[in-house]
C-alpha positions in Angstrom: 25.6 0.3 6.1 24.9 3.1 3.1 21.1 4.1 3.7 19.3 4.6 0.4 16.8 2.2 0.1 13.1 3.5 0.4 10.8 1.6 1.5 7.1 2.3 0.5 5.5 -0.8 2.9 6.6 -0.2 6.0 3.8 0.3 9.2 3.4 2.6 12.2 2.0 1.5 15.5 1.7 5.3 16.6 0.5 5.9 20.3 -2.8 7.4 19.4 -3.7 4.3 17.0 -3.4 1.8 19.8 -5.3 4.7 22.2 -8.3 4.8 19.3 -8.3 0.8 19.7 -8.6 0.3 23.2 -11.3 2.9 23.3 -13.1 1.0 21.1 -12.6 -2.1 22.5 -10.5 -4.1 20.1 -8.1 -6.3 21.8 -7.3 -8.6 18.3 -7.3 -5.6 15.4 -6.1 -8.4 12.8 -7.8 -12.3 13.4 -5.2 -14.9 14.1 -2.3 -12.3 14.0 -0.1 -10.9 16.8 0.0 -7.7 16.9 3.7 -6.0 17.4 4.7 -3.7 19.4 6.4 -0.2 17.8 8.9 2.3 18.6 10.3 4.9 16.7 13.8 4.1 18.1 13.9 0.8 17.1 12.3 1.1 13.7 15.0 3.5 12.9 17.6 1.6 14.4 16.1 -1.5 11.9 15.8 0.7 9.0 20.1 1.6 9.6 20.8 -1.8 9.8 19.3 -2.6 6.2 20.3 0.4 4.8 16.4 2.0 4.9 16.9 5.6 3.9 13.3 6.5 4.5 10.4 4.6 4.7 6.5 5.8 3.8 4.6 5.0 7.1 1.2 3.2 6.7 -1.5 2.0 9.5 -2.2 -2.0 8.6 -5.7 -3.4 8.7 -8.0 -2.9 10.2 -7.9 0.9 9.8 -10.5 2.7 11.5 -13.1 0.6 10.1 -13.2 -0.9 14.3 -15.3 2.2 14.7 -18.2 4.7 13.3 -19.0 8.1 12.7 -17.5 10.9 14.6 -15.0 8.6 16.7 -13.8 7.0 12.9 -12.7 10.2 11.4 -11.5 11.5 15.1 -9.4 8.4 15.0 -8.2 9.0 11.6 -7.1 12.1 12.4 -5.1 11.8 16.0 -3.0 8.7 13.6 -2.5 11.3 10.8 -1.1 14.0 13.1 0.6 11.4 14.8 2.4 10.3 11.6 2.5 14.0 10.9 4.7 14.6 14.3 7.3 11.8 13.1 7.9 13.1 9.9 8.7 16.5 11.7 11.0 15.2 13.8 12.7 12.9 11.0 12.0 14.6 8.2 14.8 12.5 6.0 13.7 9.6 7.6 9.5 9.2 7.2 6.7 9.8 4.8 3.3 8.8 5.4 0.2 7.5 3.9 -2.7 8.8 5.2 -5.3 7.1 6.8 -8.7 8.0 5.9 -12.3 7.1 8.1 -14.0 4.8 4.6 -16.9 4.2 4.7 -18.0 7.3 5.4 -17.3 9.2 2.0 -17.2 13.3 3.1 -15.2 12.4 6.1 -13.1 10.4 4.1 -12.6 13.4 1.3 -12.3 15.8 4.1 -9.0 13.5 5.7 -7.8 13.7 1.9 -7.7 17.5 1.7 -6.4 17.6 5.2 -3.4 14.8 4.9 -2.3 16.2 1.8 -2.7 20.3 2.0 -2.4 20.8 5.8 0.1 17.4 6.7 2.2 17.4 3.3 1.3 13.7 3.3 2.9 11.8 0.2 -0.2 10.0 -0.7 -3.3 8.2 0.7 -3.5 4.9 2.2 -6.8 2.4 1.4 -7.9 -0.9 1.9 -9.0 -3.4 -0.3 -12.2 -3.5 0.9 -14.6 -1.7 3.8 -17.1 -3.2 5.0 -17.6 -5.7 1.9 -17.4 -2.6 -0.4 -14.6 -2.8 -2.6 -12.6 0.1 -4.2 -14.2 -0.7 -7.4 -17.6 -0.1 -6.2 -19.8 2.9 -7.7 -19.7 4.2 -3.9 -15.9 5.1 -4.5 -16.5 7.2 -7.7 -16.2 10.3 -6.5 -13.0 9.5 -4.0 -11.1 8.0 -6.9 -12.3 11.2 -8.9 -10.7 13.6 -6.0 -7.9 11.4 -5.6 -7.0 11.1 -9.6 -7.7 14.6 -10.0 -4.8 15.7 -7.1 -2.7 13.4 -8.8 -1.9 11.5 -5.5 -0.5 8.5 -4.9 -2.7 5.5 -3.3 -1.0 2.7 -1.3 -4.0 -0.3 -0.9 -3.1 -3.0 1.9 -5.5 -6.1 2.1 -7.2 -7.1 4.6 -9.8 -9.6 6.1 -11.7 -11.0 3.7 -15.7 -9.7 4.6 -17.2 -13.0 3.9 -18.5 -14.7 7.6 -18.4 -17.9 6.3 -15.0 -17.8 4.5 -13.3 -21.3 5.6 -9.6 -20.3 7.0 -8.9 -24.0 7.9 -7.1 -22.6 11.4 -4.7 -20.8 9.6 -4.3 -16.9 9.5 -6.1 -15.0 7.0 -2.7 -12.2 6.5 -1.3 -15.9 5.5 -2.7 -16.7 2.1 -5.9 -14.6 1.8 -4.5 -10.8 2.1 -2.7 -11.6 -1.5 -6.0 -12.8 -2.9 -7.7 -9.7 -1.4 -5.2 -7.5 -3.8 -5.9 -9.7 -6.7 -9.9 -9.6 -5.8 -9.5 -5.6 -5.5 -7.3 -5.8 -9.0 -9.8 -7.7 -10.6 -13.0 -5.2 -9.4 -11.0 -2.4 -10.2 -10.6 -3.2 -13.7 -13.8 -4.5 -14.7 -15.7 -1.7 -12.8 -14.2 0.9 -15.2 -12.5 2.5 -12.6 -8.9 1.9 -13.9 -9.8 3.0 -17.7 -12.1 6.0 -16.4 -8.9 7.0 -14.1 -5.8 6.0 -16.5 -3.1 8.1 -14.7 -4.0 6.9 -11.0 -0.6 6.1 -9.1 -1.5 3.0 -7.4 0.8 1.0 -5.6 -0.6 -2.6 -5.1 1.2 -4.8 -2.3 3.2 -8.1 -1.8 4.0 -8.3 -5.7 0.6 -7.7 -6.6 -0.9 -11.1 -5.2 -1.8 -13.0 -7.8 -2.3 -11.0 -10.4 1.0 -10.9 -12.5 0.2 -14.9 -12.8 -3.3 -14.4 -13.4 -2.8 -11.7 -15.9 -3.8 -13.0 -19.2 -6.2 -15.3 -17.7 -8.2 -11.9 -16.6 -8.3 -11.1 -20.5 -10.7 -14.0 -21.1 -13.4 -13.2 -19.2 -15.5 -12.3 -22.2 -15.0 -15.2 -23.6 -16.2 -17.3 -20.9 -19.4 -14.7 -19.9 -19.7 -13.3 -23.3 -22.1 -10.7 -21.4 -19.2 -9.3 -19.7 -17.6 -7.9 -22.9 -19.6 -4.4 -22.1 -17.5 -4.1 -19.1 -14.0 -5.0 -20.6 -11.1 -3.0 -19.7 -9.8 -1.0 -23.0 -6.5 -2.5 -22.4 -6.5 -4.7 -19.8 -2.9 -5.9 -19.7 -1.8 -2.2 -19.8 -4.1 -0.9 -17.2 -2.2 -3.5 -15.0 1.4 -2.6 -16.0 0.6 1.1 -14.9 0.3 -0.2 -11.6 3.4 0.2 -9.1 4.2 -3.2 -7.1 5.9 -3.7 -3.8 8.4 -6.6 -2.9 7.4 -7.0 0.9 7.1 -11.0 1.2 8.0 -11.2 -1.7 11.5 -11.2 -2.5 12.7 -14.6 -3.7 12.7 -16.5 -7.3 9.8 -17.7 -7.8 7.5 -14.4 -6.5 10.3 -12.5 -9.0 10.3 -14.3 -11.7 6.4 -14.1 -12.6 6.4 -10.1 -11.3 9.6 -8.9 -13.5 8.1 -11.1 -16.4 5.1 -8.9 -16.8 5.6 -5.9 -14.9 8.4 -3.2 -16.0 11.4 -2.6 -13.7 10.3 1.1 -13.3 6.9 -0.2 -11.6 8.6 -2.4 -9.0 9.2 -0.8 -5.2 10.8 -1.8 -2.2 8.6 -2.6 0.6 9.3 -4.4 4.0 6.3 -5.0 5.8 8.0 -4.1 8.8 7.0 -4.5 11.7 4.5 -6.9 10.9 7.1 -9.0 9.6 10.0 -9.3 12.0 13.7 -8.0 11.0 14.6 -11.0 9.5 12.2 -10.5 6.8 13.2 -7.2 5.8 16.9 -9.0 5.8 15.4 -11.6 3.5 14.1 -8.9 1.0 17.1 -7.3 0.8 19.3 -10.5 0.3 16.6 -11.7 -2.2 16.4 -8.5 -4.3 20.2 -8.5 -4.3 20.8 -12.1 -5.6 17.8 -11.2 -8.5 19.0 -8.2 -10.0 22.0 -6.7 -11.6 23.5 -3.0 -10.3 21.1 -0.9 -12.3 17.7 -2.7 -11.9 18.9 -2.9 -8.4 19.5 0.6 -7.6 15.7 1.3 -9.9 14.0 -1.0 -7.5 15.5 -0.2 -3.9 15.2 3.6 -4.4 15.3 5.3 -8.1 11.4 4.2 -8.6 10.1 5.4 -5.4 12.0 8.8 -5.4 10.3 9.3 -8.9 7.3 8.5 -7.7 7.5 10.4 -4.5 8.9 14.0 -5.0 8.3 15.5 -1.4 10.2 12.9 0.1 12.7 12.9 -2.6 12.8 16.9 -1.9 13.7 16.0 1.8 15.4 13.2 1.4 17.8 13.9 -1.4 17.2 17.7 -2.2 15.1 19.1 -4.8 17.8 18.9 -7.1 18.2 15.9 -6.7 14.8 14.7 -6.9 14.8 16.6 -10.3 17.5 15.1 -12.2 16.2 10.9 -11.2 
């Protein structure tokens, strides 16, 4: 098959991640879900057989966030140079997001400076949440600051939601609460100011965005039912959202489709997978579903065009810089 999709969701399992997880004692990282196992062989081998390109490595919940202190950012950094080693080695093949040690901010800014200057990372990975905290929180100020200033990208995956008492009715929380934690983050983002005080951020939000291309306009009343909240209004609430970048992983059928493409501009959608944490036939799904929605053009936007624009190290390595220039 030709290889030029590029996917933008797509997980590592590196060696010293599962090392930093045993050491700390963590024998379920993600409640109710089990856990795959990953090779570098195979995930290629996977990527060839869907025509993947390259695909921008990400660690899943829960992070580093199984850990404190010193061992955190020590984790952190054995997964980035891990990542970092992968990309050397298959440097047409891999880009990375990096993880960073949240909640502990100057470690965290530290991992930035590293991933991106020393690593030649294409963005920064974050959660929705750490430790209850969400990325719209005042404690985040000054990453988002850093992060907007270096004009990096951000991928945010969800994860647990931190409430102990959260009823999950014996089902798995990655089933129907991860895209309500993206729509929760969404939602605290804009209404903390942290969208309007940032406007070019390059976010990339996952699954379609959750929720939030249905909830939308329904966000744009909140003033009207708390009149108090007016104060913290976004300036243009609907726009702040469309500046976001979206990613198809699980999300590649009609319905998910119609509500994304409806609101959100072809030049903002991305391919994502999910792999490994959804199986092969998933990523065969997403790439049959895509297909069957769009027409040649938006197609070709969607499955690589977007995500080469938005990512011009790895269109530089995986293209050619000339090539990454004239998309």
């Amino acid at each position: 098959m030709n290889r030029h999709r590029i996917d933008v969701h797509h997980h590592a399992i590196p060696q010293a991640y599962i090392d930093a997880l045993k050491l700390a004692g963590v024998s379920e990282p993600i409640v109710d879900v089990a856990y795959p196992t990953w090779d570098v062989d195979t995930d290629l081998e996977v990527m060839d057989r869907h025509g993947i390109q390259a695909a921008v490595l990400s660690i899943t919940a829960p992070g580093v966030s199984f850990t404190d202190g010193r061992a955190a950012a020590a984790a952190a950094r054995a997964t980035n140079e891990a990542l970092a080693q992968l990309i050397a080695a298959h440097p047409t093949r891999y880009g990375a997001f990096a993880l960073l040690p949240l909640p502990d901010l100057d470690a965290a800014l530290d991992e930035v400076d590293y991933a991106l200057d020393v690593l030649g990372f294409d963005g920064i990975g974050l959660f929705t949440h750490y430790r209850g905290t969400y990325l719209g929180d005042p404690a985040w100020d000054r990453l988002f600051a850093v992060l907007a200033e270096r004009d990096a990208v951000v991928f945010v995956h969800p994860t647990v939601p931190p409430s102990t008492d959260q009823p999950m009715f014996g089902l798995p929380p990655s089933l129907y609460e991860f895209p309500f934690e993206t729509t929760r983050m969404v939602a605290n983002l804009l209404f903390s100011g942290t969208l309007d005080r940032h406007p070019g951020l390059r976010m990339i939000v996952p699954h379609a965005g959750g929720a939030v291309p249905y909830l939308a306009k329904r966000l744009t009343y909140a003033a009207t039912i708390t009149p108090t909240i007016a104060e913290r209004e976004p300036k243009a609430l609907l726009d702040s959202l469309r500046r976001l970048y979206y990613d198809t992983a699980m999300s590649a059928n009609d319905h998910t489709l119609a509500a994304l493409t409806s609101f959100i501009p072809d030049d903002h959608v991305l391919f994502g997978s999910d792999y490994p944490f959804m199986p092969e036939s998933t990523t065969a799904e997403t790439v049959s579903g895509l297909t069957a929605y769009y027409d040649a053009p938006r197609l070709a936007q969607v499955e690589s065009g977007n995500a080469l624009h938005l990512l011009p190290s790895l269109a530089a390595r995986v293209t050619g810089a000339a090539a990454a220039i004239d998309i």
